[in-house]
N, C-alpha and C positions, 0 to 999 in steps of 0.2 A: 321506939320499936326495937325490939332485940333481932339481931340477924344470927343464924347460926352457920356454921360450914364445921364440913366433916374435913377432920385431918386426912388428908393422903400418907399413907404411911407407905413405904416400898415395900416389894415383897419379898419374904425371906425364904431360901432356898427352900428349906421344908414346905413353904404354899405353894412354889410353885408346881404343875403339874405336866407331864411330857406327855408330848400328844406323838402316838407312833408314826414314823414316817411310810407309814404304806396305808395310812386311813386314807390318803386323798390322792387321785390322779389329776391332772393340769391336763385339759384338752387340745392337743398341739393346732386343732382345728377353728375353735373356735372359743379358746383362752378359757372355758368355763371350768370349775373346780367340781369336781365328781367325786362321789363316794366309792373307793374303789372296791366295795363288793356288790354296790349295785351294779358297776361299774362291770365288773364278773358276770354278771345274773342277766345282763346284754351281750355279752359274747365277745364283750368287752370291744364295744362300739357305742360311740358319745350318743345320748340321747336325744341332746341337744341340736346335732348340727352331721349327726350321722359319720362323722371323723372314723374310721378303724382303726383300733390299732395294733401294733405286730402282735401276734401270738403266737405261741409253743407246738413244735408238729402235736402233742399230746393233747394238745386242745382241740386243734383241728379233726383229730382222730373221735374227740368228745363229740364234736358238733355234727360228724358226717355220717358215724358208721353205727349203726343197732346196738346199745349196751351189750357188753358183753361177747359181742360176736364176735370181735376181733383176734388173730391170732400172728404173732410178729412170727418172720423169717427172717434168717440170714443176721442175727441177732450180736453173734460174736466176731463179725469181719471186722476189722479195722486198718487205718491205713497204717502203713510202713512209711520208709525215710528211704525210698530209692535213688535222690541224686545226693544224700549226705545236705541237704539244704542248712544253710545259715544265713541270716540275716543280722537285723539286732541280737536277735536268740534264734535258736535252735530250731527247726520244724519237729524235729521229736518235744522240743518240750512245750512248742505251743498245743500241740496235740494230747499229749498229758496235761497242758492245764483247761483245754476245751472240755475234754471230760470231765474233770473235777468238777467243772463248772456249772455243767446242765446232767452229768450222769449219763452223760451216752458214748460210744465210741466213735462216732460218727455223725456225719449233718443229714442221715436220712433216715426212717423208720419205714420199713414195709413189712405188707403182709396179707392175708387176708379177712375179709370181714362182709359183711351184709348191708345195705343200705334198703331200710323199707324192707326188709326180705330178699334183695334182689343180691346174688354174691358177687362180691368183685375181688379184684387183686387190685392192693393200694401202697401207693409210697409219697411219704410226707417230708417236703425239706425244710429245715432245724436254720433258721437262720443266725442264730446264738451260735451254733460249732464253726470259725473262722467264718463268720458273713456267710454261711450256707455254699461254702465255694465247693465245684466240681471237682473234685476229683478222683482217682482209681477207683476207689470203692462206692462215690458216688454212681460212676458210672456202671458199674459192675451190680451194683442192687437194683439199676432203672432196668438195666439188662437182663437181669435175673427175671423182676416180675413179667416184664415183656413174655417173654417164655414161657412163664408158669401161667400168662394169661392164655398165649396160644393154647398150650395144654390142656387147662382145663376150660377152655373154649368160652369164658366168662371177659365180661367189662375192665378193663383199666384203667384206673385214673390214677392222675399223678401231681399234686400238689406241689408248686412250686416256691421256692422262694431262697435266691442268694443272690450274690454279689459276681459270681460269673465262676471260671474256672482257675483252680488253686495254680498258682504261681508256681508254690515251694514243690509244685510236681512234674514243670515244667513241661516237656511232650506227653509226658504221659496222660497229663489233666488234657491235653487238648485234643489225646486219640478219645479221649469220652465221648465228644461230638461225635465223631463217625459209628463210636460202639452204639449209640444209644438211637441214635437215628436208622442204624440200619437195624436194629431191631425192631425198632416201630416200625419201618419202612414192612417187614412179616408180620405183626401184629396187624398191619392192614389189609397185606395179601388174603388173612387169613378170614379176613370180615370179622374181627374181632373189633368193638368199638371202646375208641380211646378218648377220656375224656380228660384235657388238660385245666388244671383248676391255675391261675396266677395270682399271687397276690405279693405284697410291696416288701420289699422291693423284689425285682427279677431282673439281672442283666449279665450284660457280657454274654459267654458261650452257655449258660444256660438257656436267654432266649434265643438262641442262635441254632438249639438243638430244640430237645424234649419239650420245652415250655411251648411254642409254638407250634407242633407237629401235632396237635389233637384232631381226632373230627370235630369237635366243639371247643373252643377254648373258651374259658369261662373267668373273671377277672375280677378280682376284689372293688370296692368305688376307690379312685385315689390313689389305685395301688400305680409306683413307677416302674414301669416296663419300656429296656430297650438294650440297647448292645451297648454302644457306648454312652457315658454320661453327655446329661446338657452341656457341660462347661466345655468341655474335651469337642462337642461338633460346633459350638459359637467361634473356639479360637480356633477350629479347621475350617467354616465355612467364610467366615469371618462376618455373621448377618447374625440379628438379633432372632432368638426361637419364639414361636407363635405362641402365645398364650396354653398353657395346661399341655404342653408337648410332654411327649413321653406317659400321660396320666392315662389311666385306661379310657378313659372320654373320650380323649382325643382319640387314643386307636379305633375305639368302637367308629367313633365318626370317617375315618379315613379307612375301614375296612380290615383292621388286623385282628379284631376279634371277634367272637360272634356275639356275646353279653357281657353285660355287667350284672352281677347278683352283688346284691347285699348280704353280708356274713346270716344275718336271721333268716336267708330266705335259701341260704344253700342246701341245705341237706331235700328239703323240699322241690326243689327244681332240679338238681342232680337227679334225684328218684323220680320226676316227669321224663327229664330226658331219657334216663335208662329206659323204663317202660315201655315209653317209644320206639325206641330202637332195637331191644330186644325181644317186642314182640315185634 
């Protein structure tokens, strides 16, 4: 009997072939490997196991607001360097390379736009520009819309998502809480309804302010919301945290939000609620 086998030969640089490293996402939820344009084409939310994951205010602006209807404000504000901050580097030049980074001046985008036909005043926080952190200009654009809601007597919502408020701006980032709250605080007098959107992450003095302070707050699945991290109330309480603390599950069960919507079902239940409300 003759046997045969095929030589194995190695392969030579020229066979071999590169595969781009943005064909595939790794599901941080449930380990599965995705196609990362189908991957797009969900809203970029696992199919498999429902995982979200972060995305761009620019996306969020895709998913919420009527093609086309959108129109930014307050476009060219950007922050300054009011205490001279250094650290490792510079606050001016982490702020020059934030921009470079994502092409924005800032960790917020607002403005106006339609949902379903319904207009609203909107602002989207950029978790890419320094962790989405608080400060002067953050606060000063939640401010702004606040206003131009009362004004034009229309819906506010406000899309959340950072790491809390900027260090490198020290008091200043922290009068934000009181600017932004007490604007809300008229945005309610005035029966204008505010709707807060959370998604992952959300903490520090962002939830401490705006994130919180909606009539509806509304919360990504999984997203982590709370002031201070897990780790940071284990070594002050000194007791192990309960299962899914701080996840929006947990809030919803414990009474701190009102839902949780799934990224595919936001723009749709946003525009039930509005409806509601404003008629």
């Amino acid at each position: 009997m003759a046997w045969f086998r095929k030589d194995k030969k190695p392969l030579k640089a020229e066979d071999r072939r590169d595969v781009p490293s943005d064909l595939f996402d790794k599901c941080k939820g449930c380990g599965d490997i995705l196609y990362a344009e189908k991957l797009i084409q969900n809203f970029k939310v696992c199919p498999a196991c429902g995982y979200h994951f972060r995305i761009t205010s620019d996306k969020y602006l895709e998913i919420l607001v009527d093609e086309g209807s959108f129109d930014e404000i307050d476009r060219d504000i950007c922050s300054s360097d009011p205490l001279g901050f250094h650290d490792l580097k510079s606050y001016k030049s982490r702020l020059k390379t934030a921009e470079a980074n994502i092409g924005k001046k800032t960790a917020i985008l607002s403005g106006l736009g339609t949902i379903e036909g319904i207009g609203v005043v909107l602002a989207v926080m950029d978790f890419r520009f320094i962790g989405g952190s608080m400060g002067s200009v953050v606060g000063e654009k939640i401010a702004r819309v606040g206003r131009l809601a009362i004004e034009k007597h229309i819906p506010l919502i406000v899309v959340s998502a950072s790491g809390g408020a900027r260090m490198q701006e020290g008091v200043y980032s922290l009068m934000q809480l009181a600017k932004t709250s007490s604007v809300l605080a008229r945005v309610h007098e005035a029966g204008i309804p505010y709707i807060s959107i959370i998604t992952d992450p959300t903490t520090g003095g962002v939830t401490a302010s705006h994130a919180m302070l909606g009539d509806i707050n509304i919360a990504e699945p999984g997203a982590l919301i709370g002031f201070a991290g897990p780790r940071v109330i284990e070594e002050t309480i000194r007791q192990e945290l309960p299962e899914g603390f701080q996840r929006s599950e947990f809030l919803l069960k414990h009474g701190m939000i009102d839902c949780v919507v799934d990224r595919r079902e936001l723009k749709n239940t946003v525009a039930i609620l509005l409806r509601h409300i404003v008629n």
